[in-house]
Steps between C-alpha positions, in 0.01 A plus 500: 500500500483571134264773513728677770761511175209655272570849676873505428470360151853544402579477100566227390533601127859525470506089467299487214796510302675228733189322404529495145815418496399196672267459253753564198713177716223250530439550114804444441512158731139403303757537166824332632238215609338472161793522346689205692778701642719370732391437855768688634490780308050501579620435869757835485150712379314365778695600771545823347139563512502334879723769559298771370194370678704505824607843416171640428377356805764649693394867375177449600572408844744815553213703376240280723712586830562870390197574434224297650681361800631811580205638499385240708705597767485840487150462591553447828278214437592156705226317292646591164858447610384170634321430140780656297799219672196243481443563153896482420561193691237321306631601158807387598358165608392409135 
């Protein structure tokens, strides 16, 4: 399944910024922790960066299903159709 992906290889680089960010938000958790904030306020941070986890996640499924499911399909190919919904359904089971 995963090498069938290889040959669309969509880019993926456009997140790295969504990823430091993330990175900038979990610092700042690590701080408000050491620093014996408020739970609430540590609890606000966290879901923000749940968020932006989901959301990152989300991008990278549209561009899974445009690119390498689509291409899937396009193939003609019953086997990696088949794979492509198998592969989908178990991420989704997780």
């Amino acid at each position: 399944m995963k090498d069938a992906c290889k040959k669309c290889h969509p880019d993926h680089s456009k997140e790295l910024n969504r990823i430091n960010r993330l990175q900038g938000q979990l610092e700042g958790i690590k701080k408000m922790i050491a620093d014996r904030r408020y739970c609430p306020e540590i609890m606000i941070q966290t879901r923000a960066v749940a968020a932006a986890v989901r959301a990152l996640e989300a991008k990278l499924l549209e561009s899974h299903l445009k690119h390498c499911v689509a291409q899937a399909f396009e193939s003609k190919s019953k086997k990696d159709s088949e794979d492509k919904i198998s592969e989908l359904v178990d991420l989704f089971k997780r």
